[in-house]
C-alpha positions, 0 to 999 in steps of 0.5 A: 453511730454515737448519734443514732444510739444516743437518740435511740435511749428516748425511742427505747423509752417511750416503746417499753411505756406502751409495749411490754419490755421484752415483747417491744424488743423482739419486735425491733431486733426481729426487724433488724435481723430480718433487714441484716440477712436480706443485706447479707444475701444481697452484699458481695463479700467474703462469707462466713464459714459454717465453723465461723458462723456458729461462733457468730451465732454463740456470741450472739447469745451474749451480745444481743440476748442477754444484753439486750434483755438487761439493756431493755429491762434497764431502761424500762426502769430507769430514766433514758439518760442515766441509762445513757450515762451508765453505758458511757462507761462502755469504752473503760470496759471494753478497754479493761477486757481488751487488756485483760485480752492482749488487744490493746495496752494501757498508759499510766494515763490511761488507767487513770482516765479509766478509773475516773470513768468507772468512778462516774458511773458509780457517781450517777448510780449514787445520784439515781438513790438520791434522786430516784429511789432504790428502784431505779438503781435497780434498772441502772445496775441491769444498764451496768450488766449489759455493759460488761456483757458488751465488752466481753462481747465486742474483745471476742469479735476482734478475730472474727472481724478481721476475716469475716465481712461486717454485714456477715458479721451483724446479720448472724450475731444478731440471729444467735441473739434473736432465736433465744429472745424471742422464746423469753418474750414469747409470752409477752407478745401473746399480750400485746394488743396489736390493734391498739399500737399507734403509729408512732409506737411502729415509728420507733420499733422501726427506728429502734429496729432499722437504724440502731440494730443495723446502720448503727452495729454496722457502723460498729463492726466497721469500726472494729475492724478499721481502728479496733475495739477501745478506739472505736468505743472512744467515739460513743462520748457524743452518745450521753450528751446526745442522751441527755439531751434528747430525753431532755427534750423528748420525754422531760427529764431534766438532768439533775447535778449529780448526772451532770457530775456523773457525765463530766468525770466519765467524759473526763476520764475517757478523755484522758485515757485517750491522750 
């Protein structure tokens, strides 16, 4: 999981360069959802009652219309990997909400490790002023409202998950989530000059679409229902570094130190809180 979305901030990136944010990512969540009903008709397993689907459906709206607009929009805006820092605080969010929940309780270590999280991610966004200007702190804060949405998101699925089945779980949050996306970008996609996308443009809708909207999520829901909501996040630490050092390669955006610090007190304090 932490793999494949750390990989998918590049891809992300070079499709929102060539294509219209929101017109690329209803492209690839439309992919995605297509690929999770297919699963979700064809896989044995414990159906979603029509009450529990419509919860799905409305959780969707949070979990991959809203988020996914900020996510996309953000990242359009900002460099993959200070994106990619920004969402590391994702396990000290849904870790607060999971409290605020009745989910999961807090050390004394823990709150700390998870005020150093916070406190990186407050060193990253003010290494991007630094850096980069106001206008990518713009798209970092769009990355950090995508955050708190996911967290809020993942602590409302714990119930479901615990009796509805994965596959059903993604396949109908990922509809409630499409249906709205795709009327925002429908005036993107009436721009798009299809005949002018590349194969590497489809390759990364695909990607993008396929492997982070399905076999990563599932991963995901899985882990929400094995081991919970904060410790599943807890395995998104490789996601940065992974980050990082794709876009590095990738799309040449050399980490500066104030991403390296960033990274390090994260890390840091999502280490801690785990102990």
């Amino acid at each position: 999981m932490a793999v494949i979305w750390g990989v998918n901030f590049s891809v992300v990136k070079y499709g929102t360069q060539v294509m219209e944010p929101l017109a690329y990512n209803a492209l690839r969540m439309t992919l995605g959802c297509a690929v999770l009903l297919a699963l979700a008709a064809w896989r044995p397993g414990k159906r979603a009652e029509p009450r529990d689907r419509n919860t799905l459906m409305a959780l969707g709206v949070l979990g991959h219309c809203v988020y996914q607009v900020l996510f996309i929009s953000g990242i359009a805006r900002t460099r993959a990997g200070t994106a990619a820092l920004v969402v590391a605080a994702s396990p000290a969010a849904v870790a607060l909400v999971a409290r605020m929940f009745g989910h999961d309780k807090l050390t004394g270590k823990a709150t700390i490790g998870l005020a150093l999280s916070i406190g990186g991610v407050f060193l990253v966004l003010g290494g991007t002023i630094n850096a980069d200007g106001a206008g990518h702190l713009v798209g970092d804060l769009m990355i950090l409202g995508a955050v708190v949405c996911w967290a809020f998101y993942t602590n409302w699925l714990v119930a479901l998950t615990q009796r509805v089945d994965a596959v059903q779980v993604a396949a109908w949050t990922l509809v409630g989530g499409v249906i709205p996306l795709t009327a925002i970008a429908t005036p993107q996609l009436l721009r798009v000059d299809w005949g002018a996308i590349t194969p590497l443009t489809w390759a990364s809708v695909f990607y993008s679409g396929v492997l982070a909207m399905v076999v990563a999520y599932l991963l995901w829901y899985r882990g929400v229902h094995r081991i919970g909501p904060t410790r599943t996040s807890m395995f998104g630490n490789l996601q940065p570094i992974v980050a990082v050092v794709v876009a590095w390669v990738a799309l040449g955006e050399v980490p500066t130190f104030f991403q390296g610090a960033g990274a390090a007190t994260v890390l840091g304090g999502l280490y801690l809180s785990r102990k």
